[in-house]
PDB file of N, CA, C and O in Angstrom:
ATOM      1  N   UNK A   1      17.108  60.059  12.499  1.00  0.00           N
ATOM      2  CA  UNK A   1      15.931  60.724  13.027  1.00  0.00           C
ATOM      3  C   UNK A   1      14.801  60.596  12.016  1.00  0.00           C
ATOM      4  O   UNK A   1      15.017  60.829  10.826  1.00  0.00           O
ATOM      5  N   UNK A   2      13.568  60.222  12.471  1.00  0.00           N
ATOM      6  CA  UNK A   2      12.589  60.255  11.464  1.00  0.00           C
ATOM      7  C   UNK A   2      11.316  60.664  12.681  1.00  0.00           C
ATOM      8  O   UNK A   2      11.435  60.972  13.867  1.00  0.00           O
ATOM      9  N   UNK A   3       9.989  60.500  11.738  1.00  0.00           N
ATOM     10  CA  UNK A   3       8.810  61.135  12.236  1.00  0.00           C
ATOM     11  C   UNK A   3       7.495  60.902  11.145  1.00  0.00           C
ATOM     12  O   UNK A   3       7.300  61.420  10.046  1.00  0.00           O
ATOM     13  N   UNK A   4       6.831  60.090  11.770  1.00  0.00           N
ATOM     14  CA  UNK A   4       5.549  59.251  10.910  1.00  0.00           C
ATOM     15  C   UNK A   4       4.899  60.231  10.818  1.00  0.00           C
ATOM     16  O   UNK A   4       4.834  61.177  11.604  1.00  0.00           O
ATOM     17  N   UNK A   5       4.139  59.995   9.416  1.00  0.00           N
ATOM     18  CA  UNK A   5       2.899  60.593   9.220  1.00  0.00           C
ATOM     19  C   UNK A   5       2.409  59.771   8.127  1.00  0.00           C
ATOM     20  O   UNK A   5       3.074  59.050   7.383  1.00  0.00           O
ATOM     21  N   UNK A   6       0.604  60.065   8.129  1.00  0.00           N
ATOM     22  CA  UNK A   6       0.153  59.160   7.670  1.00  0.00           C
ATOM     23  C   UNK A   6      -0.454  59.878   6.527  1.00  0.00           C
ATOM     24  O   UNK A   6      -1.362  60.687   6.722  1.00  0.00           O
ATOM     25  N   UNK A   7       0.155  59.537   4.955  1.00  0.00           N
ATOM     26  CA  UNK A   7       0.062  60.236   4.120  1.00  0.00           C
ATOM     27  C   UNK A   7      -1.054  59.567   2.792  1.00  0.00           C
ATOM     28  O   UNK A   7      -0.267  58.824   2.205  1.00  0.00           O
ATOM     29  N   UNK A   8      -2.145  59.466   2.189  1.00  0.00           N
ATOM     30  CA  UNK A   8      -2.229  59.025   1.482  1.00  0.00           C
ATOM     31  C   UNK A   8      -2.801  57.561   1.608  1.00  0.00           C
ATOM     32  O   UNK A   8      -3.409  57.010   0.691  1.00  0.00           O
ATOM     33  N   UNK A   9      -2.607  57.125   2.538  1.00  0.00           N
ATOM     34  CA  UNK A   9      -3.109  56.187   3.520  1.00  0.00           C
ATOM     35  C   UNK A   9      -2.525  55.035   3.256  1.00  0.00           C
ATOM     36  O   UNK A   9      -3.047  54.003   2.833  1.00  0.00           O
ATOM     37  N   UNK A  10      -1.043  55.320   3.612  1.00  0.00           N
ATOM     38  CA  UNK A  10       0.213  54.963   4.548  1.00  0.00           C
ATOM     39  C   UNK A  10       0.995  55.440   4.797  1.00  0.00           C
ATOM     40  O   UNK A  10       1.197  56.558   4.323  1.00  0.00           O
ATOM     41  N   UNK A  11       1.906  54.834   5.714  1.00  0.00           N
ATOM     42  CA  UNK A  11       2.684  55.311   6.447  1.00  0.00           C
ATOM     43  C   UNK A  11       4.108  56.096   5.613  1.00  0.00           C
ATOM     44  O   UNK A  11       4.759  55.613   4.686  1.00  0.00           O
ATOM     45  N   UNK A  12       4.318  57.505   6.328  1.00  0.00           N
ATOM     46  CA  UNK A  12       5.696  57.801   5.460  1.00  0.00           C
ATOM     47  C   UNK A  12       6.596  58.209   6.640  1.00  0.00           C
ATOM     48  O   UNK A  12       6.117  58.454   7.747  1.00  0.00           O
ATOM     49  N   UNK A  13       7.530  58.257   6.451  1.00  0.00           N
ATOM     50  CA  UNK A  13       8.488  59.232   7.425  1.00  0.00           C
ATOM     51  C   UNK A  13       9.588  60.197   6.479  1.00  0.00           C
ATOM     52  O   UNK A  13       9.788  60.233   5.264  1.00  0.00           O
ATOM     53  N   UNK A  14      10.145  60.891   7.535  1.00  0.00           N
ATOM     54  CA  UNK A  14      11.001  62.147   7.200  1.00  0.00           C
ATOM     55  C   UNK A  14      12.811  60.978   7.954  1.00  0.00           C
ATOM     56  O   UNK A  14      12.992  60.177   8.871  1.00  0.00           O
ATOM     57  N   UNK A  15      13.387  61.390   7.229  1.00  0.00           N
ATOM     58  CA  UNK A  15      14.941  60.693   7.346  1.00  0.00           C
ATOM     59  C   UNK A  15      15.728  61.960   6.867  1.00  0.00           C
ATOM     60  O   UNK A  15      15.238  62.910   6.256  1.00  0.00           O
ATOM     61  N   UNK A  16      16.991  61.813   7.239  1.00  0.00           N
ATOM     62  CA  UNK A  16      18.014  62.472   7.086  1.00  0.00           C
ATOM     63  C   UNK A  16      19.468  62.021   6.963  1.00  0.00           C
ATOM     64  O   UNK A  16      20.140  61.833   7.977  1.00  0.00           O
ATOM     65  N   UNK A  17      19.801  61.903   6.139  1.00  0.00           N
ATOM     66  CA  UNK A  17      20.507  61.233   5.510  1.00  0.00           C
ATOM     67  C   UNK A  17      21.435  61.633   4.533  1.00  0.00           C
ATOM     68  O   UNK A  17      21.018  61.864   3.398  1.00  0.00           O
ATOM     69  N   UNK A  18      22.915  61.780   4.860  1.00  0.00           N
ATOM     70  CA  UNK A  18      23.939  61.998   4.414  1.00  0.00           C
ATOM     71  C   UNK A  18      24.503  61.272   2.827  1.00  0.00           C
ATOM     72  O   UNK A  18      24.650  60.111   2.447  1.00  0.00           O
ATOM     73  N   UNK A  19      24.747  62.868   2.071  1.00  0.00           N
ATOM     74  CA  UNK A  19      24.714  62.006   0.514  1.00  0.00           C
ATOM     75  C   UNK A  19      25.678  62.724   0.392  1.00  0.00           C
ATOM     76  O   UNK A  19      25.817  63.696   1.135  1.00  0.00           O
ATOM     77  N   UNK A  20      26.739  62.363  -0.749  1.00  0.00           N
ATOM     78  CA  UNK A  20      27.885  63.452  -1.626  1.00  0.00           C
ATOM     79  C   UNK A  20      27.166  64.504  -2.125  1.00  0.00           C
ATOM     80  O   UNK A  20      26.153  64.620  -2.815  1.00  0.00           O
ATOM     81  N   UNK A  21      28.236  65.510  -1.407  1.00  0.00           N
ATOM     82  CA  UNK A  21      27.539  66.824  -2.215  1.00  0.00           C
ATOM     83  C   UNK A  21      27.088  66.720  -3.450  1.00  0.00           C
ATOM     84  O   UNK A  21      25.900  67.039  -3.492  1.00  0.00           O
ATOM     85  N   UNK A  22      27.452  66.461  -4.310  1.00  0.00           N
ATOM     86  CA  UNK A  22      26.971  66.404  -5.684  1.00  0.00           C
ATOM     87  C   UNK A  22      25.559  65.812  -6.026  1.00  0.00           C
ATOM     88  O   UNK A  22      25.128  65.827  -7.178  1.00  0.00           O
ATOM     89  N   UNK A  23      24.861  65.290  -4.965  1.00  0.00           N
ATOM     90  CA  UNK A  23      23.751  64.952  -5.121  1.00  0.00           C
ATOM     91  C   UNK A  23      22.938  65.964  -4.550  1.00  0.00           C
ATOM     92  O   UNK A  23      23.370  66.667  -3.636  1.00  0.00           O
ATOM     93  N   UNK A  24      21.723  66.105  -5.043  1.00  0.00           N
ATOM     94  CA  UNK A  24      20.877  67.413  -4.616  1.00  0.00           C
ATOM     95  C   UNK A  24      19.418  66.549  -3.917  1.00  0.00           C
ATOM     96  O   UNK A  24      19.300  65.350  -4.170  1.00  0.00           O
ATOM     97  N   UNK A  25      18.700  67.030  -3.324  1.00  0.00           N
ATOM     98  CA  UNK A  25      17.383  66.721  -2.536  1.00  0.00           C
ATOM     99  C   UNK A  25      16.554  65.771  -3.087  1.00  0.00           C
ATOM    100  O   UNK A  25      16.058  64.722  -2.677  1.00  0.00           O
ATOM    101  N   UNK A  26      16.509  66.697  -4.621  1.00  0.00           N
ATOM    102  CA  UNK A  26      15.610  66.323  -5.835  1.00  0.00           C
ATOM    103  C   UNK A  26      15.779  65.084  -6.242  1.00  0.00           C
ATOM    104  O   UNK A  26      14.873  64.301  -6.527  1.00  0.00           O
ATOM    105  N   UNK A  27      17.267  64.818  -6.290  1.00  0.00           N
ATOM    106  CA  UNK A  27      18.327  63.082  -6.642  1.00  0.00           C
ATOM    107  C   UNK A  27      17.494  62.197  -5.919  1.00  0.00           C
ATOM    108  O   UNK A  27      16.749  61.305  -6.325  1.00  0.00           O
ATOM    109  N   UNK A  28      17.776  62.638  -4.662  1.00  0.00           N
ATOM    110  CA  UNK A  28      18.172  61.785  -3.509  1.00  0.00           C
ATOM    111  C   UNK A  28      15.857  61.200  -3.153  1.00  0.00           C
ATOM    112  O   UNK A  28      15.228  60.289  -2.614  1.00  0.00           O
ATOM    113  N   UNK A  29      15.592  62.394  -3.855  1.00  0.00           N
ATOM    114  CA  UNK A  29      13.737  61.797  -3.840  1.00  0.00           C
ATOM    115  C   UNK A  29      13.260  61.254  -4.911  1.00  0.00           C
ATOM    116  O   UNK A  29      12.105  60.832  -4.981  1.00  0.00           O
ATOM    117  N   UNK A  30      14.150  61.208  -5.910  1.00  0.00           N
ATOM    118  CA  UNK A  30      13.491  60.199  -7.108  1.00  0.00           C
ATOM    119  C   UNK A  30      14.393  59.172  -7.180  1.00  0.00           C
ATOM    120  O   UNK A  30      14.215  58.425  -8.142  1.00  0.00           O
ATOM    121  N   UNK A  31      15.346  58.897  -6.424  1.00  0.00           N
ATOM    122  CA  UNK A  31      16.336  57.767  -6.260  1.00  0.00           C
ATOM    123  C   UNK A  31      15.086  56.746  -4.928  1.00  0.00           C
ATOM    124  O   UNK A  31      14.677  55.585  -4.963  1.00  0.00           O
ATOM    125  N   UNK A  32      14.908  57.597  -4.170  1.00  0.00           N
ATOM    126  CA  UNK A  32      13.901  57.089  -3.050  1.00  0.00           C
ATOM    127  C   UNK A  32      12.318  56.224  -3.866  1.00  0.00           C
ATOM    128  O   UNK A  32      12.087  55.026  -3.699  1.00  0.00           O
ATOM    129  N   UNK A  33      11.388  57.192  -4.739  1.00  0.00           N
ATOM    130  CA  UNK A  33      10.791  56.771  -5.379  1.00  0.00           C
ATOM    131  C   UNK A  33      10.534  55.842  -6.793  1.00  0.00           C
ATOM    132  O   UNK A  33       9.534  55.388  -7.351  1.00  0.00           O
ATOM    133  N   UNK A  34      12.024  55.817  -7.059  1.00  0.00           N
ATOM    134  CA  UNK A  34      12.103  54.609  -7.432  1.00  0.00           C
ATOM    135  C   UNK A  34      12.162  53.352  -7.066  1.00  0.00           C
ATOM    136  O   UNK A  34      11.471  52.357  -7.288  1.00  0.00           O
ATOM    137  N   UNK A  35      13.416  53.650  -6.273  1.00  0.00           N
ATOM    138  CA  UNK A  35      13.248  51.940  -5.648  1.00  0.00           C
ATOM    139  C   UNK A  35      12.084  51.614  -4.840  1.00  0.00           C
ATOM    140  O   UNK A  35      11.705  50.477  -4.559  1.00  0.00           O
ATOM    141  N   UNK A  36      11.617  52.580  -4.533  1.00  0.00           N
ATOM    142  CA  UNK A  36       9.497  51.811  -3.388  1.00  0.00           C
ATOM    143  C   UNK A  36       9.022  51.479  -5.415  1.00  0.00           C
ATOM    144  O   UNK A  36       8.569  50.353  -5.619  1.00  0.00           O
ATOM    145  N   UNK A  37       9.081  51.923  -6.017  1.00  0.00           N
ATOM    146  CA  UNK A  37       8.033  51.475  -7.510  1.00  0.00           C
ATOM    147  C   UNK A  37       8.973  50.002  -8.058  1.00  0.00           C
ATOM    148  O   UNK A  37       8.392  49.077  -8.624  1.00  0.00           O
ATOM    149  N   UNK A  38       9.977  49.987  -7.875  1.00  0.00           N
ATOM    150  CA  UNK A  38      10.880  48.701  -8.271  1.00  0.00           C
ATOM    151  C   UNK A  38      10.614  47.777  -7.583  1.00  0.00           C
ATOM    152  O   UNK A  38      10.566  46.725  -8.220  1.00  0.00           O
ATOM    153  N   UNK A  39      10.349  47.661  -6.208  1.00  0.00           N
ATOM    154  CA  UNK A  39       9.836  46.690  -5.399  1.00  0.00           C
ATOM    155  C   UNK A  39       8.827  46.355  -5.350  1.00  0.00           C
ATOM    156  O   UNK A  39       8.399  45.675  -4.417  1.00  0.00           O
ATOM    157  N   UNK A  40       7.827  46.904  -6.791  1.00  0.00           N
ATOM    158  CA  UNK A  40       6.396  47.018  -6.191  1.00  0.00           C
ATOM    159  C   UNK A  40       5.300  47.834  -4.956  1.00  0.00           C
ATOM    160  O   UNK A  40       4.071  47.784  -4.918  1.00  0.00           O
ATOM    161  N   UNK A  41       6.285  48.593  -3.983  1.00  0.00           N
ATOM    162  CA  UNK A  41       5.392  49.339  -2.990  1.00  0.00           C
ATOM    163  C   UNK A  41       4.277  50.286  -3.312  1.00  0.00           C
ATOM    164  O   UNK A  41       3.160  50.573  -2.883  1.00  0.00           O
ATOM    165  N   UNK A  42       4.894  50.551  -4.029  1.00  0.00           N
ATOM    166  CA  UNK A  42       3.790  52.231  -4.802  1.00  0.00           C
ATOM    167  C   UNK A  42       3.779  52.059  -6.271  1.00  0.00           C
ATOM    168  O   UNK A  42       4.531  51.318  -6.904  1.00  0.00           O
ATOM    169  N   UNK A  43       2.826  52.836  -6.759  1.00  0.00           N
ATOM    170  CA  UNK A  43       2.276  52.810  -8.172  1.00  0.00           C
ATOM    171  C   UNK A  43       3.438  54.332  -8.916  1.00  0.00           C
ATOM    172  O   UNK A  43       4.164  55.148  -8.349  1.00  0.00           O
ATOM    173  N   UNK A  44       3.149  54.138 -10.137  1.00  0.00           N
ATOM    174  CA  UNK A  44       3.704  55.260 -10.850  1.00  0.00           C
ATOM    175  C   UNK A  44       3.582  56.558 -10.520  1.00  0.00           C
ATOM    176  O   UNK A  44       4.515  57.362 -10.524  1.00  0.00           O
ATOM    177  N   UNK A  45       1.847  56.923 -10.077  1.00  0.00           N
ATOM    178  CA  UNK A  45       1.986  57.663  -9.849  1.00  0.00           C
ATOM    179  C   UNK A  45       2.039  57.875  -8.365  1.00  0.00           C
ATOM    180  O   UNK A  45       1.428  58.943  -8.379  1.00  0.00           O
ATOM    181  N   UNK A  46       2.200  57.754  -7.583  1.00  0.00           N
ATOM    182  CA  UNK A  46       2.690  57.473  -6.058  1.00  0.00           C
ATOM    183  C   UNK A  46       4.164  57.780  -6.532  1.00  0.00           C
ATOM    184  O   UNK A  46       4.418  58.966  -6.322  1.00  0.00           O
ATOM    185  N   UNK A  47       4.916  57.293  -6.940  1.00  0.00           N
ATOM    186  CA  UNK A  47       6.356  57.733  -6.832  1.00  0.00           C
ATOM    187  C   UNK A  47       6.607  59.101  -7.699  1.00  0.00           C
ATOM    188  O   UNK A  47       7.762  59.505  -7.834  1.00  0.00           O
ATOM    189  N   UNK A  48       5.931  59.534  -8.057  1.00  0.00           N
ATOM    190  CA  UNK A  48       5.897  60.188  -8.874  1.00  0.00           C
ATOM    191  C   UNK A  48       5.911  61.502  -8.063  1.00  0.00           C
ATOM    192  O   UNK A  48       6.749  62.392  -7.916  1.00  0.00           O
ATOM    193  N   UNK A  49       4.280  61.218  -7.449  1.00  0.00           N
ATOM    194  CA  UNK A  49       4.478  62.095  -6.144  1.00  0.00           C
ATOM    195  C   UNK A  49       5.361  62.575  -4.945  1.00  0.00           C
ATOM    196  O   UNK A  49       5.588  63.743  -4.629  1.00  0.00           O
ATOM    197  N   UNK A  50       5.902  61.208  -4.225  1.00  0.00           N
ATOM    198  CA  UNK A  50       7.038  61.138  -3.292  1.00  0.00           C
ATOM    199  C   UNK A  50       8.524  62.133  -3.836  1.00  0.00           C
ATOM    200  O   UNK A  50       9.147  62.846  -3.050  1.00  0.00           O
ATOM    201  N   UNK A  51       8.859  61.988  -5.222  1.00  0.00           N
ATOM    202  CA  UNK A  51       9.831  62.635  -5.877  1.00  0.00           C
ATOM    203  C   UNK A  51       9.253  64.258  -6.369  1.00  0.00           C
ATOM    204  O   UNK A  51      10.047  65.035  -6.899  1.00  0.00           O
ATOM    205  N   UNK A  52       7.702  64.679  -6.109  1.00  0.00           N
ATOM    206  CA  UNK A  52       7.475  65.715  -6.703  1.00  0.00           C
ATOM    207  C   UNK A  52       8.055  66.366  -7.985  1.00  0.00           C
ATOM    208  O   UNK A  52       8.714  67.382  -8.206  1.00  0.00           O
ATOM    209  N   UNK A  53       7.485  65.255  -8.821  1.00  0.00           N
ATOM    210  CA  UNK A  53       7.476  65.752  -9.789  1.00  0.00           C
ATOM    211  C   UNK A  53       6.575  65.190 -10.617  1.00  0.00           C
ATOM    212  O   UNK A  53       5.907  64.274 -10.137  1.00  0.00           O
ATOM    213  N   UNK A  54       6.319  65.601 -12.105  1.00  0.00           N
ATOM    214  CA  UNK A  54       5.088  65.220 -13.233  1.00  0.00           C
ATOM    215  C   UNK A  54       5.466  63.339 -13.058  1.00  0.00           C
ATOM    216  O   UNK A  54       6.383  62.716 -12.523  1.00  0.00           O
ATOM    217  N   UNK A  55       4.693  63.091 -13.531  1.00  0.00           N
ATOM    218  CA  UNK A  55       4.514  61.572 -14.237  1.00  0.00           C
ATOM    219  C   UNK A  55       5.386  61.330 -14.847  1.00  0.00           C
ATOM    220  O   UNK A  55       6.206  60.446 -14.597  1.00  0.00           O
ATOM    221  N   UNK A  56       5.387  62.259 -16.014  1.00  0.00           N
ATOM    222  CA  UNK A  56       5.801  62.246 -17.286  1.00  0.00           C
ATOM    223  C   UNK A  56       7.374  62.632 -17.128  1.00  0.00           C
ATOM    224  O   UNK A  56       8.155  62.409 -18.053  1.00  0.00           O
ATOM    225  N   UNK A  57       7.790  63.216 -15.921  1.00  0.00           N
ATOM    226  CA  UNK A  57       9.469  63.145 -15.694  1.00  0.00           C
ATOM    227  C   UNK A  57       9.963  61.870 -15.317  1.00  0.00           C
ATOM    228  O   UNK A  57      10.963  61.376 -15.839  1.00  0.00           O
ATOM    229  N   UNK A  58       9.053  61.116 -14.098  1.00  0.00           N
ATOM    230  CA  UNK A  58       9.531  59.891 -13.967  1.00  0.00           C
ATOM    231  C   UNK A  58       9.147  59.050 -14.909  1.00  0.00           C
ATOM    232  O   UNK A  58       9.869  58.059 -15.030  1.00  0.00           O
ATOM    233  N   UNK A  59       8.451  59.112 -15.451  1.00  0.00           N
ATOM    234  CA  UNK A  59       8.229  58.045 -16.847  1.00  0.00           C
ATOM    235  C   UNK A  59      10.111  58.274 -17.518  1.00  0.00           C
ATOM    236  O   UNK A  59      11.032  57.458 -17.488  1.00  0.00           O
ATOM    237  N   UNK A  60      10.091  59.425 -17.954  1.00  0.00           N
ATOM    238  CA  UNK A  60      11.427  59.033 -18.382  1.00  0.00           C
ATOM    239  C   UNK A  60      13.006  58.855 -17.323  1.00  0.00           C
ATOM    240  O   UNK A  60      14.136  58.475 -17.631  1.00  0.00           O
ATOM    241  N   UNK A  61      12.496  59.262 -16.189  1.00  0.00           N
ATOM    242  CA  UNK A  61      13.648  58.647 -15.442  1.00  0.00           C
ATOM    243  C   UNK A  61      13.900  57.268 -15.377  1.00  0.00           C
ATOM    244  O   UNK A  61      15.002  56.719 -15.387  1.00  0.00           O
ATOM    245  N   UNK A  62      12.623  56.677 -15.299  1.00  0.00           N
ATOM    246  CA  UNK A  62      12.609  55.458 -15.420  1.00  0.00           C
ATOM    247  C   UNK A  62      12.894  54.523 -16.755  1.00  0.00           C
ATOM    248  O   UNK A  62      13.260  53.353 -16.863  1.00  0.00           O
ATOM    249  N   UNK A  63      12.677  55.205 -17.402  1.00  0.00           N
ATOM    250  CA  UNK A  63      13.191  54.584 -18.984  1.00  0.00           C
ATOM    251  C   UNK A  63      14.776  55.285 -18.471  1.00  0.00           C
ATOM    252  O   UNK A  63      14.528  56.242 -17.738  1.00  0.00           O
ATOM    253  N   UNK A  64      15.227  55.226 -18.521  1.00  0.00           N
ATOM    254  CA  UNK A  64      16.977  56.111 -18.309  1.00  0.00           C
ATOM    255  C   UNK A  64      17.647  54.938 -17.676  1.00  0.00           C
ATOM    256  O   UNK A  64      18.807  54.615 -17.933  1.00  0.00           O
ATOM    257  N   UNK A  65      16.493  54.012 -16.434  1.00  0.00           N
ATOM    258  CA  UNK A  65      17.393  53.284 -15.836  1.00  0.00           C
ATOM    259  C   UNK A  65      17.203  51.937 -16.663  1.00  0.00           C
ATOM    260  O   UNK A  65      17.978  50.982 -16.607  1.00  0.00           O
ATOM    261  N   UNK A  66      15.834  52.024 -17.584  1.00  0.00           N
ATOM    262  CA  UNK A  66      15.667  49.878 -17.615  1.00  0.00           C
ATOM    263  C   UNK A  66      14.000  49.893 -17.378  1.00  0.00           C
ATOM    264  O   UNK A  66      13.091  49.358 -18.013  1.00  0.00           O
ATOM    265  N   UNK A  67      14.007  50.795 -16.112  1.00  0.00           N
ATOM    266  CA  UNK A  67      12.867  50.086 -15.650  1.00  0.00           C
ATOM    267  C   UNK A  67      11.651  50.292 -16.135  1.00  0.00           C
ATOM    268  O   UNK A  67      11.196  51.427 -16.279  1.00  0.00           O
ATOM    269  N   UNK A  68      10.761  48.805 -16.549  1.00  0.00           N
ATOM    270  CA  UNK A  68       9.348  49.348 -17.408  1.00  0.00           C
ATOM    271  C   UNK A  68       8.178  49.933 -16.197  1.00  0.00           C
ATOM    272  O   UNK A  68       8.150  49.447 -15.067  1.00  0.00           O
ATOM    273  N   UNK A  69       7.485  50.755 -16.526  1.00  0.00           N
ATOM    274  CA  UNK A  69       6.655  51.519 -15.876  1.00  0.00           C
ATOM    275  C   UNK A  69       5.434  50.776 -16.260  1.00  0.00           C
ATOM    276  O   UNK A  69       4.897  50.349 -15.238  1.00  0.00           O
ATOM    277  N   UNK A  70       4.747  50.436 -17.390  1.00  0.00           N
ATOM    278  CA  UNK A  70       3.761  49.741 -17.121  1.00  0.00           C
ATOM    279  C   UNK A  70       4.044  48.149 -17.881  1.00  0.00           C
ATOM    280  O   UNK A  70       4.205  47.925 -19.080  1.00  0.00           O
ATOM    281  N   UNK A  71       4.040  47.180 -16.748  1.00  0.00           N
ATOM    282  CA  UNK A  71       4.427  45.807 -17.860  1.00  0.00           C
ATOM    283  C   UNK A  71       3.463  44.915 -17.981  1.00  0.00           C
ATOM    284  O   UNK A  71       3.112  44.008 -17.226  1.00  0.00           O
ATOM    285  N   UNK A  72       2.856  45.454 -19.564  1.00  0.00           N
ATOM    286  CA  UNK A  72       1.475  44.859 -19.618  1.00  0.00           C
ATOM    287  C   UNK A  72       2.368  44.259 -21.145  1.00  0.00           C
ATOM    288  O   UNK A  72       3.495  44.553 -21.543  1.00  0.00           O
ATOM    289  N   UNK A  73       1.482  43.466 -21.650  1.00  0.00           N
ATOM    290  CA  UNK A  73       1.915  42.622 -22.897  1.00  0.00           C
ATOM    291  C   UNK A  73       1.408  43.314 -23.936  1.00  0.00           C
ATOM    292  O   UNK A  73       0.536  44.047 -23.468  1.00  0.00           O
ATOM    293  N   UNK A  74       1.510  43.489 -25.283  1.00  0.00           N
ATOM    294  CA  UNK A  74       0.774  44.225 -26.300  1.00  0.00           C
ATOM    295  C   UNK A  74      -0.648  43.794 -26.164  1.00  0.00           C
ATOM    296  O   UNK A  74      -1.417  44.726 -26.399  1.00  0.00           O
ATOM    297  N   UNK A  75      -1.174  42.790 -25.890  1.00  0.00           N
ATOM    298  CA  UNK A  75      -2.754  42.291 -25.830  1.00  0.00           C
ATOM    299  C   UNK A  75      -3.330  42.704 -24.609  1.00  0.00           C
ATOM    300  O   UNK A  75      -4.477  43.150 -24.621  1.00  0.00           O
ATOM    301  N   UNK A  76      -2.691  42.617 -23.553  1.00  0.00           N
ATOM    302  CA  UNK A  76      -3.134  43.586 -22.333  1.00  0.00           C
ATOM    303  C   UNK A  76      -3.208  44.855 -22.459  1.00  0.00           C
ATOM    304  O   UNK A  76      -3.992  45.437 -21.709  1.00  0.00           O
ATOM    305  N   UNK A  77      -2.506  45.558 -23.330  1.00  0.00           N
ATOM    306  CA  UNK A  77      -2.249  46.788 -23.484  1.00  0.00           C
ATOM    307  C   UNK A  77      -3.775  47.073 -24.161  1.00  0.00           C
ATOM    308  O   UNK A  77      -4.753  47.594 -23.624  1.00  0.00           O
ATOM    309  N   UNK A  78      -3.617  46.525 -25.584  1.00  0.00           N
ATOM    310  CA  UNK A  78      -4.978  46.948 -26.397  1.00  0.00           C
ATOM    311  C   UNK A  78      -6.034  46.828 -25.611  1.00  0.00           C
ATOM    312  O   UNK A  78      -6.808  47.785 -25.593  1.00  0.00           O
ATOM    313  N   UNK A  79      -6.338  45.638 -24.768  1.00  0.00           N
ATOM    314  CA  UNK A  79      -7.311  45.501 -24.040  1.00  0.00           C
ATOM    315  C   UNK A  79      -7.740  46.268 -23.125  1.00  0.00           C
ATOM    316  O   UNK A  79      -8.903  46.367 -22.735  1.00  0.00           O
ATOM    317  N   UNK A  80      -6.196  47.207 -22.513  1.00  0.00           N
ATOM    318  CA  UNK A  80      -7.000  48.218 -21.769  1.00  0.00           C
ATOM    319  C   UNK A  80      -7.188  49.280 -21.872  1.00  0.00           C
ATOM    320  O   UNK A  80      -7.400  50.116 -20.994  1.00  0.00           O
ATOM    321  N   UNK A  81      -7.108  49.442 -23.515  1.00  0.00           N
ATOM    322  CA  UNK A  81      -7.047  50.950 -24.368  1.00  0.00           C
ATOM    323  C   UNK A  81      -8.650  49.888 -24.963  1.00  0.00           C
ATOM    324  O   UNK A  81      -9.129  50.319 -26.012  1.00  0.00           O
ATOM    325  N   UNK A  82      -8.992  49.305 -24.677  1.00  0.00           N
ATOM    326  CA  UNK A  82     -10.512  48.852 -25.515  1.00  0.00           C
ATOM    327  C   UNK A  82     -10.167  49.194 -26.916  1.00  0.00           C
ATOM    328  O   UNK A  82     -10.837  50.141 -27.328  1.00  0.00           O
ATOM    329  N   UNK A  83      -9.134  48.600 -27.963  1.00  0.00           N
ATOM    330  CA  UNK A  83      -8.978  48.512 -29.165  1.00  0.00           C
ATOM    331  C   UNK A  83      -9.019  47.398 -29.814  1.00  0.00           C
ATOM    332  O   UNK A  83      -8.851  47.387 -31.033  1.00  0.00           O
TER     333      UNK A  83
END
């Protein structure tokens, strides 16, 4: 069962979806917002949002798994800190 809405300006839906107890809501929405940021769909902070929570939690969820959050090169980096 799901149900569109247009969030942010695209499309989201509501799913329901059977997990082991041991997983909680919270899991099961930053497990979701990761993989849309792993594929490229959404930005950091877009998944960030979808999982409701800070930045700065999925910043380190995402370091937990591997995955780099911003993959800029050290010279891209300075460049976009204007140093």
């Amino acid at each position: 069962m799901y149900e569109l809405n247009e969030e942010g300006g695209f499309l989201t839906k509501v799913v329901q979806v059977r997990v082991p107890e041991f997983l909680s809501e919270r899991d099961v929405r930053i497990v979701a917002a990761i993989e849309a940021f792993s594929k490229g769909s959404i930005s950091v902070g877009k998944a960030a949002e979808i999982a409701e929570i800070p930045i700065q939690e999925l910043l380190v969820e995402l370091k937990k798994r591997g995955i780099i959050a911003y993959p800029y090169t050290k010279k891209e980096a300075l460049k976009e800190l204007m140093l």
